[in-house]
C-alpha positions as CSV (number, residue, x, y, z in Angstrom):
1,X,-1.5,-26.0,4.8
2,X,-2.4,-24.1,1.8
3,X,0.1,-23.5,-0.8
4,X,0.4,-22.2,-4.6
5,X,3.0,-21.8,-7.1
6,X,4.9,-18.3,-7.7
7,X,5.6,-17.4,-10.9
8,X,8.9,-18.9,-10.7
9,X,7.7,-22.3,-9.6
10,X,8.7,-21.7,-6.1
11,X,6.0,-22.8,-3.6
12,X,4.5,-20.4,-1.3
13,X,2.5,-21.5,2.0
14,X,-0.6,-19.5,3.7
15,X,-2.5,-19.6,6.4
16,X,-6.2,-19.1,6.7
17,X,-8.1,-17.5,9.8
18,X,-11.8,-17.6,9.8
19,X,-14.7,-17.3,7.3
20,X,-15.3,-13.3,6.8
21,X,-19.5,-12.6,6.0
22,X,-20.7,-14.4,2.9
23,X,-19.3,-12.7,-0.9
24,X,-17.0,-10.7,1.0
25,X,-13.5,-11.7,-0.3
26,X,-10.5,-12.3,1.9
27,X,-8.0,-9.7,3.8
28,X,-4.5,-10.6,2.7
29,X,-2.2,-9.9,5.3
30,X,1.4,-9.3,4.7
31,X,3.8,-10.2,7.5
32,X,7.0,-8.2,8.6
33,X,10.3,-9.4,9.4
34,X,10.6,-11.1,7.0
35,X,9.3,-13.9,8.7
36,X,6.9,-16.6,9.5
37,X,3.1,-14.8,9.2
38,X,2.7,-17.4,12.8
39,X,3.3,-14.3,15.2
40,X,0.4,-12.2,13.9
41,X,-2.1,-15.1,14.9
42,X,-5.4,-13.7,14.0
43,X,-4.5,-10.0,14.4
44,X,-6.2,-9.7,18.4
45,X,-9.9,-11.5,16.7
46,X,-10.0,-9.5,13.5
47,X,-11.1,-12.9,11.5
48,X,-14.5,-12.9,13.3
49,X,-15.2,-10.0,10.9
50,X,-13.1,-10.7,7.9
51,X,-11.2,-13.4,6.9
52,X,-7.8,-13.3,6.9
53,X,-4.9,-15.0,4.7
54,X,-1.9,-14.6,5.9
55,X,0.9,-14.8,3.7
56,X,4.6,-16.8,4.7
57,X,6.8,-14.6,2.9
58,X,9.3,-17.1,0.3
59,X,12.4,-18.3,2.9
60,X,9.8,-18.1,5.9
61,X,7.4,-20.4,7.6
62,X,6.4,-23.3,5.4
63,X,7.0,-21.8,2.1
64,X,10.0,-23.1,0.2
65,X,13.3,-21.5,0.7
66,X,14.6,-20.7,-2.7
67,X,18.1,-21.5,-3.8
68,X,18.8,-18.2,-5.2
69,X,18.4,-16.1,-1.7
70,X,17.9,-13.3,-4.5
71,X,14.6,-13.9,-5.3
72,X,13.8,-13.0,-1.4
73,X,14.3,-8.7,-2.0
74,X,11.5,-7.2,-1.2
75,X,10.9,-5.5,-4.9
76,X,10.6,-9.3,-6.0
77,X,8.5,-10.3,-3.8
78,X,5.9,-8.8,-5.4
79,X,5.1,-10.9,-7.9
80,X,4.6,-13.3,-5.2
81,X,1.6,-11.4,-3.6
82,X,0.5,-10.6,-7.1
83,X,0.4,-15.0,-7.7
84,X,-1.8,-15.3,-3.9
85,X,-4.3,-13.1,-5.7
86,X,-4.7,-14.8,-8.8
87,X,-4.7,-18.1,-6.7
88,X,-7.2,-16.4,-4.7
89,X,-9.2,-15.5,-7.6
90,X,-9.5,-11.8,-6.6
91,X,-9.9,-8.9,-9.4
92,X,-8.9,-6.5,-6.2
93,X,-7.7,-7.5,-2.7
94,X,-8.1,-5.5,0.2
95,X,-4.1,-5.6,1.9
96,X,-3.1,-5.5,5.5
97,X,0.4,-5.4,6.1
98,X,2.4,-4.8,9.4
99,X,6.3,-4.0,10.3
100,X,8.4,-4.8,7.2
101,X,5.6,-6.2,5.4
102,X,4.3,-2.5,4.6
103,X,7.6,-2.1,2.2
104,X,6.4,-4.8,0.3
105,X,3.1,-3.5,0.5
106,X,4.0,-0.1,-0.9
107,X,5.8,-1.4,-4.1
108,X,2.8,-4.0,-4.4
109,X,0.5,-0.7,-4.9
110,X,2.9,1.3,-6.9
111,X,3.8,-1.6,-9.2
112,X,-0.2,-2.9,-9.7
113,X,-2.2,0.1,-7.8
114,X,-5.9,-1.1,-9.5
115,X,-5.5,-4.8,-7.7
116,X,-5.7,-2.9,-4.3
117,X,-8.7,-2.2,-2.8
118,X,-8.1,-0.9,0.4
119,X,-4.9,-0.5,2.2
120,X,-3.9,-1.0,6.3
121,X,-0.5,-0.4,6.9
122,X,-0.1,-1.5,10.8
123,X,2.9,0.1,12.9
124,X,4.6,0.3,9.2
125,X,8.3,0.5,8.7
126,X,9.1,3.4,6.6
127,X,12.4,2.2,4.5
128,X,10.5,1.8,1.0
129,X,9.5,5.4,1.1
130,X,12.7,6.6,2.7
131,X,11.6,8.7,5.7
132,X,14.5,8.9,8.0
133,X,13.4,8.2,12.0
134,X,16.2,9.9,14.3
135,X,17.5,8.4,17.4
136,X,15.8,11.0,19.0
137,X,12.6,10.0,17.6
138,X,13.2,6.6,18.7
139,X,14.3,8.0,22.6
140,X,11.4,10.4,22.6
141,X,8.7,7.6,22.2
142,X,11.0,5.4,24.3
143,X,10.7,7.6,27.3
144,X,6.8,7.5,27.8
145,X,8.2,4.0,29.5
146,X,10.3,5.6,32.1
147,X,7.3,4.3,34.9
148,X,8.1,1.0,34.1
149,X,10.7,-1.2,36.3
150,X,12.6,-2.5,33.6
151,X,12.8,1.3,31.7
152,X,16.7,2.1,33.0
153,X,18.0,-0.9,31.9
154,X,16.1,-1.0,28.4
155,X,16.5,3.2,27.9
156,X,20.6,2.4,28.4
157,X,20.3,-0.1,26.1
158,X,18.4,2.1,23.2
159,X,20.6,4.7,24.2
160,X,23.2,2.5,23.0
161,X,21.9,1.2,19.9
162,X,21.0,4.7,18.7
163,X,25.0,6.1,19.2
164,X,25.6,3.4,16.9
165,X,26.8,0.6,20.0
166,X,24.5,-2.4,18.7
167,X,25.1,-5.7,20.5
168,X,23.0,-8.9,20.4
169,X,22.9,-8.0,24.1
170,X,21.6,-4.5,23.7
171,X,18.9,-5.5,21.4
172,X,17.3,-8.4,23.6
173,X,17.4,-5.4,26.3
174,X,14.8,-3.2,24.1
175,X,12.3,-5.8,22.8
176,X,10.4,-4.7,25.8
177,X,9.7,-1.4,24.5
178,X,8.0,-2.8,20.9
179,X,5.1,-4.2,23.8
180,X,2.5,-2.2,25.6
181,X,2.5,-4.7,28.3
182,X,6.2,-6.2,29.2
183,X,4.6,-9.4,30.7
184,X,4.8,-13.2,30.4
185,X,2.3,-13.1,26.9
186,X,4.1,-10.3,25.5
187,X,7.9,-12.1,25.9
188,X,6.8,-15.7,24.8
189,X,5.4,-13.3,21.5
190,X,9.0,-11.7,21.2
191,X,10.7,-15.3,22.0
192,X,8.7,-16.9,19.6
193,X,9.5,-14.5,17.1
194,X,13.2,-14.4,17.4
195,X,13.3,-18.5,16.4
196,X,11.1,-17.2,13.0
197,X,13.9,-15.0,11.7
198,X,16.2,-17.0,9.1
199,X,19.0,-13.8,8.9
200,X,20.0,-14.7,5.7
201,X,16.4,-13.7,4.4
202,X,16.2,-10.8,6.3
203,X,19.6,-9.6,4.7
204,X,18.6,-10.1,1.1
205,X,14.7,-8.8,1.7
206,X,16.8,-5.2,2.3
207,X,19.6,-5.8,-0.2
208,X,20.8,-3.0,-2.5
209,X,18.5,-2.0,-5.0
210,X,15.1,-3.1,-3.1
211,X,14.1,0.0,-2.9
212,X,13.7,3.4,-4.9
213,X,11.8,6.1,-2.5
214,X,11.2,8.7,-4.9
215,X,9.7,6.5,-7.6
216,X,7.5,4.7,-4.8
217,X,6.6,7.9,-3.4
218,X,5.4,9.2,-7.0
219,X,3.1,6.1,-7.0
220,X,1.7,6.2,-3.7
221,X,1.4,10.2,-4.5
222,X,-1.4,8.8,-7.7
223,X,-2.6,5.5,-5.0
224,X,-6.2,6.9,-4.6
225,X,-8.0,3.8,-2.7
226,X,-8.6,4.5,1.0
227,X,-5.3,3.6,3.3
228,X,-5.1,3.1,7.2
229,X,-2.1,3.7,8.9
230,X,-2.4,2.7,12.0
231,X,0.9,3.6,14.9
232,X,1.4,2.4,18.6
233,X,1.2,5.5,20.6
234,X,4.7,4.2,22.4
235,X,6.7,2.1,19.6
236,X,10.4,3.7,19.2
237,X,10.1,1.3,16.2
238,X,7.1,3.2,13.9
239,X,7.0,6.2,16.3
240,X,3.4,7.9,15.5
241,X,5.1,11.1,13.7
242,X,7.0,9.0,11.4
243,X,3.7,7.1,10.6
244,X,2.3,10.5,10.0
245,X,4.8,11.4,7.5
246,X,4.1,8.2,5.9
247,X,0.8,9.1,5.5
248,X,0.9,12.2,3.9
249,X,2.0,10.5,1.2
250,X,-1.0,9.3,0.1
251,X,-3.6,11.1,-0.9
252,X,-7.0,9.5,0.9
253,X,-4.9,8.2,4.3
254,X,-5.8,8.2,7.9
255,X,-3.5,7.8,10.5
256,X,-4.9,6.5,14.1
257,X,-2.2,6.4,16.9
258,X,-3.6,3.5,19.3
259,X,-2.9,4.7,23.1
260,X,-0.4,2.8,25.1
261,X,0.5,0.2,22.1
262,X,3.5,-1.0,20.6
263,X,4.7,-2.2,17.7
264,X,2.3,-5.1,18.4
265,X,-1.0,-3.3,18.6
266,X,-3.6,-6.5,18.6
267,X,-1.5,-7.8,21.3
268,X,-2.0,-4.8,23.9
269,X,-5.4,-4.2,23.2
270,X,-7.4,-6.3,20.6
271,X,-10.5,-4.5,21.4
272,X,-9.8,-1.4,20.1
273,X,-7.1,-2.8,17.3
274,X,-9.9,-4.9,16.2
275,X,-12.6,-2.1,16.3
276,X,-10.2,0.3,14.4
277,X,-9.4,-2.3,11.8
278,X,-12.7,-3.8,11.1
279,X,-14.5,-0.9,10.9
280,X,-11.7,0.5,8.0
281,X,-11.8,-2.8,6.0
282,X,-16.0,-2.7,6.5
283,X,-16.3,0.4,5.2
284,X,-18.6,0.6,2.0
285,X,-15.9,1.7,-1.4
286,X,-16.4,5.0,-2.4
287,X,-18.6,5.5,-5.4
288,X,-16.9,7.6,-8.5
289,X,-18.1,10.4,-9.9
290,X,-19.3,8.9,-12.9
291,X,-21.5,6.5,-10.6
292,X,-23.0,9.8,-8.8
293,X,-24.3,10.1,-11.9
């Protein structure tokens, strides 16, 4: 397992799927959670075009979990993504980052915007630039479900959630709806990723003071690299109008709402996850005007 030191000596693991075509650097891939970068696997075959190195956040996975828990907010973490790239070697890195990881992702670019090349934010959580989702939001993408024969039981249990009546019970009723497909694959995924959460990492990634919307916004607002944003058509957890808010943040975004995906889009259909993504990151860079000539 691959490691390298942070900039506060702390030692930070990552994985590495396949070989990408010859000179073209790596994708760095940010997980959510924060967790274990495991449950992304190879993004639904997206290494057989790039290659991928996906990052386990400090406290996750196999990188070290720091004494001071501190360290872990998300705002901090970005010097750790900043010491991958010099490890890496990379003048600019192309990013990926999914779920919670696009938080990190967004203060990455506003705090070092010209060591990002291109940008994927994949079924992004929206916290870092503070657009508010509604329960209704949540219940309107929720309800494109209602065919399926576990729907009453999960839509009670959202129902709950969003009146402000969380249990533990209540929130292993909805994982169904962050899946295209509720079946055997999809809930070994959602097991599996339930034993990679250490909650004392997730609390300090979001502690007070990780975040500043306006001032992210403002960078994002000058980010001028291309960015994918890419929303599952029925995720209650980046519902595709949110994502499209998100968007309109930047100012050279696309936003592509996959049909009948989740929160997990690689996972319900890697075809067209992979076609989306590869053919974004493949993309030749834009030439400036001064190379126009």
């Amino acid at each position: 397992m691959p490691t390298f030191s942070a900039h506060d000596g702390i030692k930070i693991a990552y994985h590495v799927f396949g070989e990408g075509p010859p000179g073209v650097p790596p994708v760095v891939c940010l997980p959510g959670g924060p967790q274990d970068s495991v449950y992304l696997g190879d993004l639904g075959g997206l290494s057989a075009h790039r290659q991928l190195v996906m990052l386990d956040l400090r406290g996750t996975g196999r990188s070290a979990l720091p004494e001071d828990l501190a360290s872990c907010r998300c705002d901090r973490l970005v010097e750790d993504v900043e010491a991958l790239r010099e490890h890496l070697g990379l003048d600019r890195m192309d990013l990926l980052a999914h779920s919670g990881g696009a938080n990190l992702a967004a203060l990455h670019v506003g705090r070092h915007p010209g060591r990002v090349g291109k940008l994927a934010l994949i079924a992004p959580s929206v916290r870092a630039v503070g657009i508010a989702i509604t329960g209704d939001l949540r219940l309107e993408a929720a309800r494109l479900r209602r065919g399926e024969p576990w729907f009453p039981a999960a839509f009670a249990a959202l129902e709950a959630i969003v009146a402000g009546r969380a249990t533990d019970d209540a929130w292993q009723a909805v994982a169904a709806f962050s899946y295209g497909r509720w079946d055997a694959a999809a809930q070994a995924h959602h097991a599996a990723e339930d034993e990679q959460m250490n909650r004392e990492v997730v609390a300090a990634f979001g502690a007070e003071g990780a975040f500043d919307p306006d001032d992210t916004r403002t960078a994002l607002a000058r980010f001028t690299p291309p960015v994918l944003l890419l929303a599952g058509e029925v995720d209650p957890g980046a519902p595709p109008r949110a994502v499209a808010e998100f968007a309109e943040l930047f100012p050279n975004a696309e936003l592509v709402v996959q049909s009948g995906a989740g929160h997990f889009p690689w996972l319900d259909d890697a075809d067209r996850f992979v076609a989306t993504t590869a053919e974004f990151l493949g993309r030749a860079p834009a030439r400036s005007p001064a190379e126009h000539g």
